[in-house]
KOLZATI-30045 format. One record per residue (C-alpha): residue number from 1; chain; x negated, y negated, z; residue in one letter. Coordinates in nm, 4 decimals, decimal comma, always signed. Example, Ala and Ser with C-alpha at 12.3 -4.5 7.8 and 13.67 -1.06 7.14 Angstrom:
BEGIN
[1 'A' [-1,2300 +0,4500 +0,7800] 'A']
[2 'A' [-1,3670 +0,1060 +0,7140] 'S']
! end
This chain:
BEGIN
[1 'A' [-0,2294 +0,4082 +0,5743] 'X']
[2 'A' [-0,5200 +0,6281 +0,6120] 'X']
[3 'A' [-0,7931 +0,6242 +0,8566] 'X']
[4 'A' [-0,8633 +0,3229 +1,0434] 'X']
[5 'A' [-1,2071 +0,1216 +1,1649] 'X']
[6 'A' [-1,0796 +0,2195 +1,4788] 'X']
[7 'A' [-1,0259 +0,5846 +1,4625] 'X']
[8 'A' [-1,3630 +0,6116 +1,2831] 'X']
[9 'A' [-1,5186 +0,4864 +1,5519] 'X']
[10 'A' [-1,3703 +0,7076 +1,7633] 'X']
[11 'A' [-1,4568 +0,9693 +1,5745] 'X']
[12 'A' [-1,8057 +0,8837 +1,5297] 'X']
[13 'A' [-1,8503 +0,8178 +1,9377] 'X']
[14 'A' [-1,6544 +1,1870 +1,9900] 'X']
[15 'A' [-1,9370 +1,3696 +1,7553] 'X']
[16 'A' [-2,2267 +1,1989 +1,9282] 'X']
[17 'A' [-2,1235 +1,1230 +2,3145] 'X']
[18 'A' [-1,7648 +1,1326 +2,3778] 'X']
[19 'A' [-1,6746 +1,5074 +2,2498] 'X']
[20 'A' [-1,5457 +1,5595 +2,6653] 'X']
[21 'A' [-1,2693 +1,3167 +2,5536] 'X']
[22 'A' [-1,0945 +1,5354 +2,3403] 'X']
[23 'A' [-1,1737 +1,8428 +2,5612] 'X']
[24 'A' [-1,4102 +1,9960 +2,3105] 'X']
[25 'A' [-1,6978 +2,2512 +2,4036] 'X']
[26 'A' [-1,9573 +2,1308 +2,1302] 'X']
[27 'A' [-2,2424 +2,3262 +2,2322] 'X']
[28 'A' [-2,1902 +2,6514 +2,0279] 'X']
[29 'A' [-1,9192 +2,5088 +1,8255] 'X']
[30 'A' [-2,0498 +2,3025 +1,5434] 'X']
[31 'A' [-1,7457 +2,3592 +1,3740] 'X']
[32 'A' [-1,4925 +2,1920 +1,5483] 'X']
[33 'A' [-1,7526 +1,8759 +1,5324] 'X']
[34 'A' [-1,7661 +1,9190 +1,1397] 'X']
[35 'A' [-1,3821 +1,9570 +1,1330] 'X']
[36 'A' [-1,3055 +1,6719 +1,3116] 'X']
[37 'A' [-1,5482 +1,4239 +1,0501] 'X']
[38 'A' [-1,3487 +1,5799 +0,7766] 'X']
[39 'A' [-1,0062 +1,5233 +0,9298] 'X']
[40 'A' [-1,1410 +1,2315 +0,9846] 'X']
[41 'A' [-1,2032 +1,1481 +0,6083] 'X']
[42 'A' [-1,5488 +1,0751 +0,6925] 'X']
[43 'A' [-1,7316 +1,3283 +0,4077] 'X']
[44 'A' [-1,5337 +1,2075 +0,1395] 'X']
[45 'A' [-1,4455 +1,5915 +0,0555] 'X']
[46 'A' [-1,0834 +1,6994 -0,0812] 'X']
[47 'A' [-0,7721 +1,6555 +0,0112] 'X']
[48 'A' [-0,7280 +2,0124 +0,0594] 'X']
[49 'A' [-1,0187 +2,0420 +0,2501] 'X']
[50 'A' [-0,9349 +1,7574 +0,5073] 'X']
[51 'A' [-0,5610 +1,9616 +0,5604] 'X']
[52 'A' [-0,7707 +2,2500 +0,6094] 'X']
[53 'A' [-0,9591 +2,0524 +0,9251] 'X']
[54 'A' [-0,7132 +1,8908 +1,0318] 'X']
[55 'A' [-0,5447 +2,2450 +1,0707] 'X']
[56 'A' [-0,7923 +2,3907 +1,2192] 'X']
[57 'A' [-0,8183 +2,1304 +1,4968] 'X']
[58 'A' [-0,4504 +2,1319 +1,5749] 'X']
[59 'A' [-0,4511 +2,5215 +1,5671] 'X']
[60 'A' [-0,7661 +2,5234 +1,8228] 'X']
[61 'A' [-0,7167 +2,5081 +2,1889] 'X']
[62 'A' [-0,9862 +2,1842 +2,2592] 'X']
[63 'A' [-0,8274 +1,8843 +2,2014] 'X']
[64 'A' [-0,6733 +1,6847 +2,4403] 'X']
[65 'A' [-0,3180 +1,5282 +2,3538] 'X']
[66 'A' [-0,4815 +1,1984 +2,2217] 'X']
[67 'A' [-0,6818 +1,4054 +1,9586] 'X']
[68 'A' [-0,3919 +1,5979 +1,8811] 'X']
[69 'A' [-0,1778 +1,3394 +1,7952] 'X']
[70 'A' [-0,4413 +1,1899 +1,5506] 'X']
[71 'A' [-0,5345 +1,5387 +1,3636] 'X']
[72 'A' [-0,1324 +1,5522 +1,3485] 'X']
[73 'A' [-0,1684 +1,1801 +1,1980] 'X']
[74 'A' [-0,4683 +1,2687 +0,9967] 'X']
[75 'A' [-0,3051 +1,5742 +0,8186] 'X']
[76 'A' [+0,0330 +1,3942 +0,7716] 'X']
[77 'A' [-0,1786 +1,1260 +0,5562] 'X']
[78 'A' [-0,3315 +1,3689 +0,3971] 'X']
[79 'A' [+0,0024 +1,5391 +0,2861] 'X']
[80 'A' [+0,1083 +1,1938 +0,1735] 'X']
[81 'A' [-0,2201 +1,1939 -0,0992] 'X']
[82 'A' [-0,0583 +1,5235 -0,2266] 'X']
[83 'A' [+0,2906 +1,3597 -0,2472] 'X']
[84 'A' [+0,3843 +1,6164 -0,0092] 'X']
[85 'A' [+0,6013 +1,3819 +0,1770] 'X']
[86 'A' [+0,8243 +1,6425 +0,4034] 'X']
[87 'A' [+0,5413 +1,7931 +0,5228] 'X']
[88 'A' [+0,4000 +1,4556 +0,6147] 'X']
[89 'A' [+0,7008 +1,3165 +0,8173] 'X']
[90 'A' [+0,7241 +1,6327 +0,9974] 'X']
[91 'A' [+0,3215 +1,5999 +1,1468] 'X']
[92 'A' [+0,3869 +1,2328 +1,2111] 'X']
[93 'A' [+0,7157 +1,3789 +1,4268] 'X']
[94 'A' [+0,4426 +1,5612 +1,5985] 'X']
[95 'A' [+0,2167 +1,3055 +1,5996] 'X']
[96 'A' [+0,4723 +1,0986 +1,7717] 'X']
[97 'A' [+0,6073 +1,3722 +2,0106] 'X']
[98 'A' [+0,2507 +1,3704 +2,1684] 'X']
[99 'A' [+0,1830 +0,9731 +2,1393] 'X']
[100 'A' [+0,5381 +0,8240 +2,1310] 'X']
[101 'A' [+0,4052 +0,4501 +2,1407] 'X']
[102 'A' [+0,1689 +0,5690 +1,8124] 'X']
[103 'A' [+0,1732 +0,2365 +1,6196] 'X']
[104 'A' [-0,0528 +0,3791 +1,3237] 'X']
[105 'A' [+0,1718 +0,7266 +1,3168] 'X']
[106 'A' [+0,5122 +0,5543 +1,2814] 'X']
[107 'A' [+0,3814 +0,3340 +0,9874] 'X']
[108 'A' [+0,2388 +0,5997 +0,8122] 'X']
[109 'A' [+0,5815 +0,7959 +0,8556] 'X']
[110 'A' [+0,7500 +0,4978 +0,7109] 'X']
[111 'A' [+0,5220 +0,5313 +0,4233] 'X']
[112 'A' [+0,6113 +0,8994 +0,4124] 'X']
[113 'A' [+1,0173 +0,8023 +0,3804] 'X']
[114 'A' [+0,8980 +0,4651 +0,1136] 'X']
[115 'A' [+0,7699 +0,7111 -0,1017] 'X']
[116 'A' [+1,0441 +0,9682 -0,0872] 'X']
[117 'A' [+1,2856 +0,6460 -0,1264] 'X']
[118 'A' [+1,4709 +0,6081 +0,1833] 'X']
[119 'A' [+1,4428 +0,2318 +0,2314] 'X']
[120 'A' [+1,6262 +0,1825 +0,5675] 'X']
[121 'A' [+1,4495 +0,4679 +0,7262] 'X']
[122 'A' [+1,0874 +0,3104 +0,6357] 'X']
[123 'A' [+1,2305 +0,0322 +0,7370] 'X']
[124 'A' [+1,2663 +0,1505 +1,1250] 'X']
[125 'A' [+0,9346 +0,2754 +1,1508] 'X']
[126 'A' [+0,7797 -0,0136 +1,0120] 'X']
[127 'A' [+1,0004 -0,2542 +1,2499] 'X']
[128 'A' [+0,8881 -0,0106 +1,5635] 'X']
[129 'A' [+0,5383 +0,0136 +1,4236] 'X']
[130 'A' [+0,5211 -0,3733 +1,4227] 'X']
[131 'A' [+0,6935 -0,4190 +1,8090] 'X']
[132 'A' [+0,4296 -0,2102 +1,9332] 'X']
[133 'A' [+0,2073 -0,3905 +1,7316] 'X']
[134 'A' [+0,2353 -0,7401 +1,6727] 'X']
[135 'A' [-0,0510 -0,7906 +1,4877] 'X']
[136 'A' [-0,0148 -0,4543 +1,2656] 'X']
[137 'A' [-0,1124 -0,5908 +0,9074] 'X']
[138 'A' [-0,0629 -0,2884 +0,7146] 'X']
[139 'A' [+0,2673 -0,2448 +0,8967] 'X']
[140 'A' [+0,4179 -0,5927 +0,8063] 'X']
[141 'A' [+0,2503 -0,5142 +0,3903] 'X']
[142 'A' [+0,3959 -0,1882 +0,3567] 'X']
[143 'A' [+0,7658 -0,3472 +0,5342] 'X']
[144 'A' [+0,7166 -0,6247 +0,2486] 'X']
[145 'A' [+0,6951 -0,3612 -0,0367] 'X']
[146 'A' [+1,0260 -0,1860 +0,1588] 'X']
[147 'A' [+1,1561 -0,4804 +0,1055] 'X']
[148 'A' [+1,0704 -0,5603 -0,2267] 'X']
[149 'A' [+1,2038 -0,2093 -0,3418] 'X']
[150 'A' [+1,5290 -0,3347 -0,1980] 'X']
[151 'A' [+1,5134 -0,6470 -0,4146] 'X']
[152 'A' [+1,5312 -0,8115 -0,0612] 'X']
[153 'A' [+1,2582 -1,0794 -0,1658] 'X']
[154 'A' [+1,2623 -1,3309 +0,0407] 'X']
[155 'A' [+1,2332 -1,1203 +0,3539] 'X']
[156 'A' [+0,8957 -0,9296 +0,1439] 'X']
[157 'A' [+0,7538 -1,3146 +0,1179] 'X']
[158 'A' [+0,7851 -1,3778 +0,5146] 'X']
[159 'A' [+0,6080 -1,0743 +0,5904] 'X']
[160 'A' [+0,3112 -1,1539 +0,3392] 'X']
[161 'A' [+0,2730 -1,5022 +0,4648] 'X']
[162 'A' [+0,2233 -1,2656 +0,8046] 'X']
[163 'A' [-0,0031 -1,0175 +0,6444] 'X']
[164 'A' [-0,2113 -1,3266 +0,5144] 'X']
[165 'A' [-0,2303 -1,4923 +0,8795] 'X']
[166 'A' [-0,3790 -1,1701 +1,0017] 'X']
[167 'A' [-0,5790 -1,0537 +0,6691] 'X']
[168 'A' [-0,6476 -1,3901 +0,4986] 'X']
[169 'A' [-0,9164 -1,1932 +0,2430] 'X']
[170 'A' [-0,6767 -0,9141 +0,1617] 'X']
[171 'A' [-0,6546 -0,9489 -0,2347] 'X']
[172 'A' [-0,3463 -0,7046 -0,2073] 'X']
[173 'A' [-0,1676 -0,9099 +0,0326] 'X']
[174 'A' [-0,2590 -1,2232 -0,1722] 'X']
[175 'A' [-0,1164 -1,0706 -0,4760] 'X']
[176 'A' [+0,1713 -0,9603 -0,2849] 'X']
[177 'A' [+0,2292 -1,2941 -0,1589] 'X']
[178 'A' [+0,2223 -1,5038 -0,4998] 'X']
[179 'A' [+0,4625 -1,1986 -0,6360] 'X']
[180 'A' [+0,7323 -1,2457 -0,4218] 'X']
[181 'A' [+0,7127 -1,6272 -0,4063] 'X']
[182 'A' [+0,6972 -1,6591 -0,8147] 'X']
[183 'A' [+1,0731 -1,4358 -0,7917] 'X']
[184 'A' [+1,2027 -1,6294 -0,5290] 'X']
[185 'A' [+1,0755 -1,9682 -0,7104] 'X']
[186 'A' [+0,8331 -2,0898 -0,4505] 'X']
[187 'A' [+0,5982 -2,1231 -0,7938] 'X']
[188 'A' [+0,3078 -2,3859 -0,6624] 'X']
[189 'A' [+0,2687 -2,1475 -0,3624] 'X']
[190 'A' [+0,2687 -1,8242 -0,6244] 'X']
[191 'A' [+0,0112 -2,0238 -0,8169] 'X']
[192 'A' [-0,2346 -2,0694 -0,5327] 'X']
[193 'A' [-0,1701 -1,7016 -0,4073] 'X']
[194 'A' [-0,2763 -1,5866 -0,7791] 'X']
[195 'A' [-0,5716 -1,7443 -0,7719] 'X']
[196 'A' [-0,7088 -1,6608 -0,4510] 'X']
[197 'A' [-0,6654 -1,3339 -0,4807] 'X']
[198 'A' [-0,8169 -1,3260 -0,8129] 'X']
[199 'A' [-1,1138 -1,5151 -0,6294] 'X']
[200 'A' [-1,1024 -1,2518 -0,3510] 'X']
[201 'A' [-1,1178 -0,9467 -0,6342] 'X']
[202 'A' [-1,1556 -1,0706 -0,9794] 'X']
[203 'A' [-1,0424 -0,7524 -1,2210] 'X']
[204 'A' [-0,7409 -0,6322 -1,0627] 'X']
[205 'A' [-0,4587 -0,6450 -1,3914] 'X']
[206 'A' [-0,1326 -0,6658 -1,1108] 'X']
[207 'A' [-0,2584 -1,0183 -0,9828] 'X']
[208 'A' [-0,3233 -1,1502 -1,3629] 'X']
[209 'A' [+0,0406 -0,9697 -1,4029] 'X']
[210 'A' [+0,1837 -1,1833 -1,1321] 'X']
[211 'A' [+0,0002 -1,4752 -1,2112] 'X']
[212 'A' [+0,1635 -1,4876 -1,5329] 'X']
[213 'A' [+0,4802 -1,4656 -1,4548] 'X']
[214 'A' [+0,4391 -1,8078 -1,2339] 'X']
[215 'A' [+0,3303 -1,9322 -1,5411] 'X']
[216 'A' [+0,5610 -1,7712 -1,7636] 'X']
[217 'A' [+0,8754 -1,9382 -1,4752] 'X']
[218 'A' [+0,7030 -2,2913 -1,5164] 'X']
[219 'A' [+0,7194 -2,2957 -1,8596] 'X']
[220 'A' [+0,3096 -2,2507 -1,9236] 'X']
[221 'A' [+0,3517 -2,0746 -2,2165] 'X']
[222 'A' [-0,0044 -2,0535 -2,3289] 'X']
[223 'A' [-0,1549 -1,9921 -1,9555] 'X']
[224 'A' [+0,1184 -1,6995 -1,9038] 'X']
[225 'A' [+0,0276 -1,5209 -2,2475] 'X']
[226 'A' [-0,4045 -1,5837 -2,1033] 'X']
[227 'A' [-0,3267 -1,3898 -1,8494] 'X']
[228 'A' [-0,1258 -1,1466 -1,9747] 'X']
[229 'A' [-0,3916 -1,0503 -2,1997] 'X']
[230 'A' [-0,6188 -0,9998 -1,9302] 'X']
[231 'A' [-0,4162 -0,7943 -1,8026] 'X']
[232 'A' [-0,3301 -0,5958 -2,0391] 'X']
[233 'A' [-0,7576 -0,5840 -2,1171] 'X']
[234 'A' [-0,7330 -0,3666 -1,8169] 'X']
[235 'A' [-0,4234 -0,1479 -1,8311] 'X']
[236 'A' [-0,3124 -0,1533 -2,1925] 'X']
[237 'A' [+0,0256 +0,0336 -2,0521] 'X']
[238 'A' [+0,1743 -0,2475 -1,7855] 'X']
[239 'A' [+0,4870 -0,2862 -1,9394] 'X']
[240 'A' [+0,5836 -0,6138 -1,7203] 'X']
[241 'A' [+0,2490 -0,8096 -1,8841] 'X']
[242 'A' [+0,3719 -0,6321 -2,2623] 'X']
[243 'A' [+0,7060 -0,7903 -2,2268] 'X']
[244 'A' [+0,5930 -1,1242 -2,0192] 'X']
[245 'A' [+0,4061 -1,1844 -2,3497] 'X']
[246 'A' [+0,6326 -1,0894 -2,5712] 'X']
[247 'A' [+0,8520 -1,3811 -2,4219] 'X']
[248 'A' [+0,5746 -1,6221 -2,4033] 'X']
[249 'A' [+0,4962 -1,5578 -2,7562] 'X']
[250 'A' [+0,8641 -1,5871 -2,8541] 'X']
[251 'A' [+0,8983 -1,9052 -2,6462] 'X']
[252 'A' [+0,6153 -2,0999 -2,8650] 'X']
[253 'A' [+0,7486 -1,9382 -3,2040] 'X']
[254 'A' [+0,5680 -1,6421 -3,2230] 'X']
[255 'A' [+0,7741 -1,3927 -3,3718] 'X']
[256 'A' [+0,5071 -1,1184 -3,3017] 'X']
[257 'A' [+0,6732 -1,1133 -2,9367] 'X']
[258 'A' [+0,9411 -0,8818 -3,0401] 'X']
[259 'A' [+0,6701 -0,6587 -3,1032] 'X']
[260 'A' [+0,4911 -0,7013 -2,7339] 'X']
[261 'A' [+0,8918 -0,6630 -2,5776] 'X']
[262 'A' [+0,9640 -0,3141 -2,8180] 'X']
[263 'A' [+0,6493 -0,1581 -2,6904] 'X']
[264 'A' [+0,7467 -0,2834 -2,3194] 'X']
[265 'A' [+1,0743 -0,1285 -2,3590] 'X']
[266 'A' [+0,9368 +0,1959 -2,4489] 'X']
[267 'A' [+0,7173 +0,2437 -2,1803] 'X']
[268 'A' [+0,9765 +0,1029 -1,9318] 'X']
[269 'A' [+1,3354 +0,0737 -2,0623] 'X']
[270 'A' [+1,4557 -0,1053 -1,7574] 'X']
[271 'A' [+1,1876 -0,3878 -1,8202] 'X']
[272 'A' [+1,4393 -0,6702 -1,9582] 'X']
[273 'A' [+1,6319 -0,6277 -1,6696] 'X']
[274 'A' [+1,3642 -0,6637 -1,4730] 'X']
[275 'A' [+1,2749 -0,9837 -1,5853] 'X']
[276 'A' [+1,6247 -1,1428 -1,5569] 'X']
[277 'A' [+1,5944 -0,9944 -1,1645] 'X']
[278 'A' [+1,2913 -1,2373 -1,1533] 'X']
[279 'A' [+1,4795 -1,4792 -1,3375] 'X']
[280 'A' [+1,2828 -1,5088 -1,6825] 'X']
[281 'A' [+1,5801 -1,5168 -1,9691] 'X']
! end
């Protein structure tokens, strides 16, 4: 969503030789060069400090309209940090106004609408983002978690297995990948998913999550409730690894379960449901 390899690059190449790209007059303005690393995210400084460059540059009269339409890009994902989502979707509007065809801008608008909750609406900026761009990973992972919001699960798998093709060391898009296939019962697939990504990043508590639910759906009682606890060694408060327990334990005769699926319940009370969405009674 944020900043690419490519647009640092760019970046880097406009503060040392290629400021004439953007139209900038370096020599006695330092400042626009220090604005643009920040906008670019490259100091690792606030949020509210990168809006603040970002503004500056769009409010300045020395960038050309291919540096406009990435400070417009820049500041909209900076909005989206602050969960300031309209704000966002109207600078990627800009953004797009200047740079129609701006595969990066119309996937981080359909992040923008994700996050506020319109589905459909992410939905056609992803698709767009991904015609211009075939081989737009982030675009096809953030359609797949559209997707997956809409309990639409089956379409999420296709568009890991395309993330993976494109990203195959992407522990996210592993994760993602063994998620959607335990739900939709593709469960040796899940399995193998799991583990890579756990391979690929080894303490990450979603992919022992996930992991044990495809061992919780084939019935591995004793693997499911292993990796629940590792999970749960890392974020005591995941409610799906609490209650994916809780049935494991219950399932082998452990009546301490109910006590795993009560404190599940009250961090999430829509947890059981959940689990009968996935298919675990």
């Amino acid at each position: 969503m944020g900043l690419n390899a490519g647009h640092k690059i760019f970046f880097r190449l406009l503060t040392a030789i290629a400021a004439p790209m953007l139209g900038l007059l370096v020599a006695g303005q330092t400042s626009l060069v220090e604005n643009i690393e920040v906008c670019g995210g490259q100091r690792n400084l606030s949020v509210t400090l990168e809006i603040e460059a970002c503004s500056a540059l769009i409010d300045s009269s020395g960038l050309k309209p291919q540096g406009l339409a990435i400070a417009y890009n820049n500041r909209g994902n900076a909005y989206i940090k602050q969960a300031d989502y309209d704000r966002a979707i109207q600078d990627f509007d800009q953004s797009l106004k200047i740079k129609p065809d701006y595969a990066k801008a119309l996937n981080n608008r359909g992040v923008a609408y994700q996050k506020k909750g319109q589905h459909d609406r992410s939905l056609q900026d992803f698709n767009q983002a991904i015609k211009l761009d075939p081989n737009y990973a982030s675009a096809f992972a953030n359609r797949a978690e559209t997707y997956q919001f809409k309990r639409e699960y089956k379409q999420a798998a296709r568009d890991y297995d395309e993330v993976v093709k494109l990203q195959p060391n992407w522990a996210v898009a592993r994760n993602g990948r063994c998620w959607t296939n335990a739900i939709v019962g593709n469960l040796e697939l899940a399995l193998a998913e799991c583990s890579e990504a756990l391979r690929l990043e080894s303490n990450v508590a979603a992919t022992f999550d996930s992991r044990g639910l495809v061992y919780l759906k084939m019935g591995q009682w004793d693997a499911a409730i292993i990796d629940y606890n590792a999970a749960l060694r890392i974020n005591p408060k995941q409610a799906g690894s609490l209650y994916g327990r809780g049935i494991a334990k219950l399932k082998k005769g452990d009546a301490s379960g109910n006590v795993d699926n009560a404190a599940a319940v009250a961090i999430d009370a829509k947890i059981e449901q959940d689990f009968k969405r996935y298919g675990v009674r």
